[in-house]
RONUTI-690278 format. One line per field, with one value per residue (C-alpha): residue number from 1; residue in three letters; z, y, x. Coordinates in nm, 4 decimals. Example, Ala and Ser with C-alpha at 12.3 -4.5 7.8 and 13.67 -1.06 7.14 Angstrom:
// RONUTI-690278
num <- [1, 2]
residuo <- [ALA, SER]
up <- [0.7800, 0.7140]
north <- [-0.4500, -0.1060]
east <- [1.2300, 1.3670]
// end
This chain:
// RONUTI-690278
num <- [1, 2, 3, 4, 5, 6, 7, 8, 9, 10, 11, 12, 13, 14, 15, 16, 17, 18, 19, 20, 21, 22, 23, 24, 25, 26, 27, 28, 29, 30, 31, 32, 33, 34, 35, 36, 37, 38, 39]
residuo <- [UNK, UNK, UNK, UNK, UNK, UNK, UNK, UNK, UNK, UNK, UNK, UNK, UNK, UNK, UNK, UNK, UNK, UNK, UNK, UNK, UNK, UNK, UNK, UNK, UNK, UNK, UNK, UNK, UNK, UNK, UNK, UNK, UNK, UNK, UNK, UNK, UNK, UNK, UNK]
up <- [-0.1732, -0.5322, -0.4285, -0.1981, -0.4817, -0.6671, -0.4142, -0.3494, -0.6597, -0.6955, -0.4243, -0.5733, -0.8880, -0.7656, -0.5230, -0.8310, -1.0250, -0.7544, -0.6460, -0.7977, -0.7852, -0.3971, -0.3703, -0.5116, -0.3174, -0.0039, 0.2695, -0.0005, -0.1221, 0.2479, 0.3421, -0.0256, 0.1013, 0.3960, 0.2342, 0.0352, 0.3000, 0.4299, 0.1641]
north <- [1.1039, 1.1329, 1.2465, 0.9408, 0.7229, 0.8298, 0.8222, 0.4820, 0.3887, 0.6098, 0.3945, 0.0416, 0.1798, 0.2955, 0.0390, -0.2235, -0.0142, 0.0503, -0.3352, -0.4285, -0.1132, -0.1251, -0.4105, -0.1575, 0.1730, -0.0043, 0.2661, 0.5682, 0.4405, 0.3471, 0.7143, 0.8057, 0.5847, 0.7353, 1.0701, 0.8840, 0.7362, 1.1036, 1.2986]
east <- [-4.7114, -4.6424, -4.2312, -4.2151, -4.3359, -4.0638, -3.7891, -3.8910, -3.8711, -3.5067, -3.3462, -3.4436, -3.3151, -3.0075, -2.9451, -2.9470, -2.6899, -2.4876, -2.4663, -2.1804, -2.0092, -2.0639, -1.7963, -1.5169, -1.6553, -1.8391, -1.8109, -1.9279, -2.1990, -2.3274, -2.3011, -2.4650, -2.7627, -2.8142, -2.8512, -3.1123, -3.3143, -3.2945, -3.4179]
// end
C-alpha cells in the first residue's frame, strides 16, 4: 500500500514535469507511461 502511495504520487509528479516536454517527445513519453502504470 505504502509503494502504491508513492507510485501514485510518482506519476502525478512526473506527468506535470513532463507536460510540456510531451509536446516535443509525444510518442516516448506515452510508452514511458505505460511502463509507469505497469510498475
Amino acid at each position: 500500500m505504502f509503494i502504491s502511495s508513492i507510485t501514485s504520487l510518482s506519476v502525478v509528479e512526473v506527468s506535470k514535469r513532463i507536460s510540456p516536454w510531451h509536446m516535443e517527445h509525444g510518442k516516448r513519453v506515452e510508452d514511458e507511461y505505460e511502463k509507469i502504470k505497469i510498475v
